[in-house]
LOMAR-503372 format. One record per residue: residue number from 1; residue in one letter; x, y, z of N, C-alpha, C in turn. Coordinates in nm, 3 decimals. Layout:
REM residues N
@num:NUM; residu:A; n.X:X; n.Y:Y; n.Z:Z; ca.X:X; ca.Y:Y; ca.Z:Z; c.X:X; c.Y:Y; c.Z:Z $
...
//
This chain:
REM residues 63
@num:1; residu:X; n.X:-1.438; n.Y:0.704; n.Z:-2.245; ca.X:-1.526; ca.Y:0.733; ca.Z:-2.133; c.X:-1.470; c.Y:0.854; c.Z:-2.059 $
@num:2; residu:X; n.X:-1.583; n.Y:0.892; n.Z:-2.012; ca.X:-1.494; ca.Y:1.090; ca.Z:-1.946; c.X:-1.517; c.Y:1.016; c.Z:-1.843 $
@num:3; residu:X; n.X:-1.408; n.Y:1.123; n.Z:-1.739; ca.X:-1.353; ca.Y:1.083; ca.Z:-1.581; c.X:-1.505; c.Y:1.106; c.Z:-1.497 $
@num:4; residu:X; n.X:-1.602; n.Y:1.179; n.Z:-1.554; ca.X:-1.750; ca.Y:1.161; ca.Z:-1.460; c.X:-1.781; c.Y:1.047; c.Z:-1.465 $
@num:5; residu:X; n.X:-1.790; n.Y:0.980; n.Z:-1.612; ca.X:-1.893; ca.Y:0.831; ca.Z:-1.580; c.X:-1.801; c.Y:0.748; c.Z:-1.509 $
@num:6; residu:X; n.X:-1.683; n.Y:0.751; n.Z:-1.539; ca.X:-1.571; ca.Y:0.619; ca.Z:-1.455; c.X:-1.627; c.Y:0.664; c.Z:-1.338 $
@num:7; residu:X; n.X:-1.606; n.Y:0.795; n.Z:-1.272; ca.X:-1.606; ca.Y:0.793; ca.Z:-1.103; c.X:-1.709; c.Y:0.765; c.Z:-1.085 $
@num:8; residu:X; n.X:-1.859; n.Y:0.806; n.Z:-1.172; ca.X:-2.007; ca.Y:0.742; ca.Z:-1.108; c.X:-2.009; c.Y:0.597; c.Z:-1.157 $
@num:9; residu:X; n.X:-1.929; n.Y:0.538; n.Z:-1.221; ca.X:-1.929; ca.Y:0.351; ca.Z:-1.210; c.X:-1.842; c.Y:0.318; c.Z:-1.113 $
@num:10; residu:X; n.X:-1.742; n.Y:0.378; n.Z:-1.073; ca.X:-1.656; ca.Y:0.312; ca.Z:-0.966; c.X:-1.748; c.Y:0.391; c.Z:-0.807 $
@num:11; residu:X; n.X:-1.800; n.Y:0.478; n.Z:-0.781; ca.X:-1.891; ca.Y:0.464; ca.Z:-0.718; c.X:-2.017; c.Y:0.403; c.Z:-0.645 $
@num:12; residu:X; n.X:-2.070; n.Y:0.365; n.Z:-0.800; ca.X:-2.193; ca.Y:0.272; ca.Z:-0.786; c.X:-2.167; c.Y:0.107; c.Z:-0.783 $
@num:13; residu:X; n.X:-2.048; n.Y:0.111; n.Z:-0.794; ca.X:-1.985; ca.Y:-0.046; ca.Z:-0.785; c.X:-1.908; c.Y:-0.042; c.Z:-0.631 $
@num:14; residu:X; n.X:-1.898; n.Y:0.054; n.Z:-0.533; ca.X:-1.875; ca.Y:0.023; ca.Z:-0.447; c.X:-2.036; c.Y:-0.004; c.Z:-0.358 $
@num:15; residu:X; n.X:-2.130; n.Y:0.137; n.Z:-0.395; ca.X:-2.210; ca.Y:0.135; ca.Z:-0.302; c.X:-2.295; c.Y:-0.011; c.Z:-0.321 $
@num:16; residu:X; n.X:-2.298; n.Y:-0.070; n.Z:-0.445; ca.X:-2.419; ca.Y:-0.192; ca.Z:-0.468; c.X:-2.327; c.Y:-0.286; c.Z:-0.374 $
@num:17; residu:X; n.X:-2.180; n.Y:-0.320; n.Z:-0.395; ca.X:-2.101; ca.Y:-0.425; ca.Z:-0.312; c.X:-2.128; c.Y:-0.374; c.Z:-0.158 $
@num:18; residu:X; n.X:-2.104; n.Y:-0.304; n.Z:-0.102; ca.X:-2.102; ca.Y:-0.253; ca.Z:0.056; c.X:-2.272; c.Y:-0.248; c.Z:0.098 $
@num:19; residu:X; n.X:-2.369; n.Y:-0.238; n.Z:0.002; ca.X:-2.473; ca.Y:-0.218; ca.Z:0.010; c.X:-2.555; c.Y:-0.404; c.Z:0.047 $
@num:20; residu:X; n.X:-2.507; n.Y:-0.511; n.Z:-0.011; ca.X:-2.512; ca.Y:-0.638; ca.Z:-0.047; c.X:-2.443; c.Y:-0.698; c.Z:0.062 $
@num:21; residu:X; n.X:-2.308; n.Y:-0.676; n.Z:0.093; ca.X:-2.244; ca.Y:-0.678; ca.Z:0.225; c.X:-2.303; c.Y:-0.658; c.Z:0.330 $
@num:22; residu:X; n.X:-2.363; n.Y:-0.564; n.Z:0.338; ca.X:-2.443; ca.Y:-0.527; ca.Z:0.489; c.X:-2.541; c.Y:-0.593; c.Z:0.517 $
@num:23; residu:X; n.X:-2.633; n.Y:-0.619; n.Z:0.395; ca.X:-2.741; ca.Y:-0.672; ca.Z:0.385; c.X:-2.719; c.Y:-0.854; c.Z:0.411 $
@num:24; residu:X; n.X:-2.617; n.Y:-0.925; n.Z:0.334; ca.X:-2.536; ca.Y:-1.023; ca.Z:0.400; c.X:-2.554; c.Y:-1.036; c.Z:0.568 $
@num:25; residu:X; n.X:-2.470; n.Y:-0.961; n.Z:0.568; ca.X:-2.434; ca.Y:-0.924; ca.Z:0.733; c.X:-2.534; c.Y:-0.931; c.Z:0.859 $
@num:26; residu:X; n.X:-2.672; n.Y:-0.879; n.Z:0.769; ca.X:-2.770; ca.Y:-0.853; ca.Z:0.899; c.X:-2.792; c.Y:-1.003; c.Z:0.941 $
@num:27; residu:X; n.X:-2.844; n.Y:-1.048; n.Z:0.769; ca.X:-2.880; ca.Y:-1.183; ca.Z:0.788; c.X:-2.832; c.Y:-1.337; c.Z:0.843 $
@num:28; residu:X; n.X:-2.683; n.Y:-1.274; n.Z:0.843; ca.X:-2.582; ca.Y:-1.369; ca.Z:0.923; c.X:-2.576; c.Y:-1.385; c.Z:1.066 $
@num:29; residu:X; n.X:-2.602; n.Y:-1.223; n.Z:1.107; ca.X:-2.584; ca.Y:-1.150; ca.Z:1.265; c.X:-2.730; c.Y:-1.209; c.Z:1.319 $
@num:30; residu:X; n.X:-2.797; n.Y:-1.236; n.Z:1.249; ca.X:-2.923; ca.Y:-1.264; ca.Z:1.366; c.X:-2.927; c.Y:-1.375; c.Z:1.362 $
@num:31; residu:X; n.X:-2.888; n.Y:-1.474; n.Z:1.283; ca.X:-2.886; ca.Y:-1.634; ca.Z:1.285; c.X:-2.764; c.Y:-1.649; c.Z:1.402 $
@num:32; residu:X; n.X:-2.636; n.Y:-1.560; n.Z:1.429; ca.X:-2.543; ca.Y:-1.573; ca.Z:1.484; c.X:-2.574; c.Y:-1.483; c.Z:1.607 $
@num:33; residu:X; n.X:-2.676; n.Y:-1.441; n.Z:1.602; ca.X:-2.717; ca.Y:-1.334; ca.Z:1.752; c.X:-2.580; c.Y:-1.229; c.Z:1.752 $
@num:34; residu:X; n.X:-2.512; n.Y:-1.176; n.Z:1.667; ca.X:-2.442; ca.Y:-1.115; ca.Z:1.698; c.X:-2.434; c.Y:-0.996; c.Z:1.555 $
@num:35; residu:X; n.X:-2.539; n.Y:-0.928; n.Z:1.537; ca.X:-2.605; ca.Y:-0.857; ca.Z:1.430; c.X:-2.510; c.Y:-0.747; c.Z:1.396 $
@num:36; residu:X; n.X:-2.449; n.Y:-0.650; n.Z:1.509; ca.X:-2.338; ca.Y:-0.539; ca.Z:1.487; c.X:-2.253; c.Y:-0.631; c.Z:1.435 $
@num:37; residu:X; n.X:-2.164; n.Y:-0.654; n.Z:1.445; ca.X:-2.050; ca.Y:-0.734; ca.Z:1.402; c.X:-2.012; c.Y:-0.820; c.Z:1.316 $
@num:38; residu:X; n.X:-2.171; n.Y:-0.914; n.Z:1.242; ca.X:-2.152; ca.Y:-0.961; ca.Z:1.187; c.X:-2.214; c.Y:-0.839; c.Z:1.013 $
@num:39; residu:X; n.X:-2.251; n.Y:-0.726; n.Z:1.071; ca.X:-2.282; ca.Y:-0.649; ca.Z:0.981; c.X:-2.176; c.Y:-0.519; c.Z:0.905 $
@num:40; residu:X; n.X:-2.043; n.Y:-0.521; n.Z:1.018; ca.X:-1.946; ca.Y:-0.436; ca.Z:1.030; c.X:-1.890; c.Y:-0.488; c.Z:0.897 $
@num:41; residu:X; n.X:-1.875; n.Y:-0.651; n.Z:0.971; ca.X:-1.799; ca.Y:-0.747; ca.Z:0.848; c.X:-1.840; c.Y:-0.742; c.Z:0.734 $
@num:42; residu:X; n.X:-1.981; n.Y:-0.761; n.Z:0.675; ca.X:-2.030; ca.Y:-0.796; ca.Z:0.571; c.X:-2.032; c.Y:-0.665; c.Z:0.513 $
@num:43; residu:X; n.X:-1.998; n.Y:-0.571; n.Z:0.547; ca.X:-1.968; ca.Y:-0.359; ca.Z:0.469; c.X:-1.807; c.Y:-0.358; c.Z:0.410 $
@num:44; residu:X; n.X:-1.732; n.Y:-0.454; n.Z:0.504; ca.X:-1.598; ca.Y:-0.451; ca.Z:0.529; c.X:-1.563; c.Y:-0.519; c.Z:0.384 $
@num:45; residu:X; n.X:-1.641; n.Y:-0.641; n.Z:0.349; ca.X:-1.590; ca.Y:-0.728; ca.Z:0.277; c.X:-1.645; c.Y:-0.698; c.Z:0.112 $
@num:46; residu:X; n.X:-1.771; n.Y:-0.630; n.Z:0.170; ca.X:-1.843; ca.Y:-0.571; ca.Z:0.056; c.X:-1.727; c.Y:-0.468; c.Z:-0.042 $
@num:47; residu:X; n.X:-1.652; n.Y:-0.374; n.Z:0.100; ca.X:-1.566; ca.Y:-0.296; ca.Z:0.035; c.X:-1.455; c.Y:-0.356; c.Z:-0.018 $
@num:48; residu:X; n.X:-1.384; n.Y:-0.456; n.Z:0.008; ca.X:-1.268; ca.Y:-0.474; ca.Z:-0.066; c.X:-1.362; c.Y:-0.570; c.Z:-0.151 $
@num:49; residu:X; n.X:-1.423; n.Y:-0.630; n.Z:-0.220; ca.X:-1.474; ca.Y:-0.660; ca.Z:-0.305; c.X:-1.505; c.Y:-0.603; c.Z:-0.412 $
@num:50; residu:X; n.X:-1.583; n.Y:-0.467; n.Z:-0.444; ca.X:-1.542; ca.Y:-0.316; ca.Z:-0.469; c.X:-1.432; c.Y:-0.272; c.Z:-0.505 $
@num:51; residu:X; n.X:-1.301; n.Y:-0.279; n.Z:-0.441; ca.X:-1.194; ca.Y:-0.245; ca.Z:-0.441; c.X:-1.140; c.Y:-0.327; c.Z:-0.568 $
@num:52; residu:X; n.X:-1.164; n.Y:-0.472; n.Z:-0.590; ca.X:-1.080; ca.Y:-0.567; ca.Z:-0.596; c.X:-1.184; c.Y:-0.539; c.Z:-0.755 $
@num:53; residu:X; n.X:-1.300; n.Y:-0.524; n.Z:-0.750; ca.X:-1.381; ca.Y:-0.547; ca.Z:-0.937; c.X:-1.323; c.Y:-0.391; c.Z:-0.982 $
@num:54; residu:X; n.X:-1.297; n.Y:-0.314; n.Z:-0.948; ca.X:-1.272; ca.Y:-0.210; ca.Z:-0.970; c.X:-1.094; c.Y:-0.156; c.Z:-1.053 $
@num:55; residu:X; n.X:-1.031; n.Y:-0.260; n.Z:-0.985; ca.X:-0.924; ca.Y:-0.288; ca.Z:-1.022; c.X:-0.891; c.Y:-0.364; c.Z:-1.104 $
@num:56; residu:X; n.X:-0.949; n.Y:-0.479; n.Z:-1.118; ca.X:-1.002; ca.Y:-0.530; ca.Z:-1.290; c.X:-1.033; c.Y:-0.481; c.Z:-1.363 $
@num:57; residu:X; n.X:-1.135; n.Y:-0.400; n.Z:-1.345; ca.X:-1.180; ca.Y:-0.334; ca.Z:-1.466; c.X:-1.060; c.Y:-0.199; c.Z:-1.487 $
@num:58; residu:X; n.X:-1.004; n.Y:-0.165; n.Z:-1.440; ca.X:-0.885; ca.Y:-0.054; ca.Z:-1.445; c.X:-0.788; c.Y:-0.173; c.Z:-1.542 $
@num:59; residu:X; n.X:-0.738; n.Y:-0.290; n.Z:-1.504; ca.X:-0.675; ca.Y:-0.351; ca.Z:-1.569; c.X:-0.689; c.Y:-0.403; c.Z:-1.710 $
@num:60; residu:X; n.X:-0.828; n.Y:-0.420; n.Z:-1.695; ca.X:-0.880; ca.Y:-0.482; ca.Z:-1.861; c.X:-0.883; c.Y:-0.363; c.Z:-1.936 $
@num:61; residu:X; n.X:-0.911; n.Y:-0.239; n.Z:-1.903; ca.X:-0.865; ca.Y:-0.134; ca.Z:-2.010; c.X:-0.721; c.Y:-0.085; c.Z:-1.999 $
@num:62; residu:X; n.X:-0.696; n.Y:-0.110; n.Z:-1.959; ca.X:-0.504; ca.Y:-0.088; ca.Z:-2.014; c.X:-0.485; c.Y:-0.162; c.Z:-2.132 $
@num:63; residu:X; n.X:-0.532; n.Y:-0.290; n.Z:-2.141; ca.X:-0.427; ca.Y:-0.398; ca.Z:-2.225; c.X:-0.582; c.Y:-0.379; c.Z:-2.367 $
//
């Protein structure tokens, strides 16, 4: 795989997670009346989620 498609999959695997996160988030924040915050979170978690499949998959092609 050339270093373009990795960076546009490790890209598009953050934006769908942070994207899903937020969207999480809204839906949490208005049941919880507290919509900023509970939407900060759900981007936040989206991202290390992202972080964390991304690093798997870095790992499963090593071995």
């Amino acid at each position: 795989m050339s270093r373009k498609n990795k960076k546009n999959n490790q890209q598009g695997t953050y934006a769908l997670c942070i994207t899903a996160g937020l969207i999480i988030g809204v839906g949490i924040g208005a049941i919880m009346e507290q919509v900023l915050l509970c939407s900060l979170v759900g981007a936040a978690i989206g991202a290390l989620a992202a972080r964390y499949f991304n690093q798997q998959s870095q790992q499963g092609k090593r071995h």
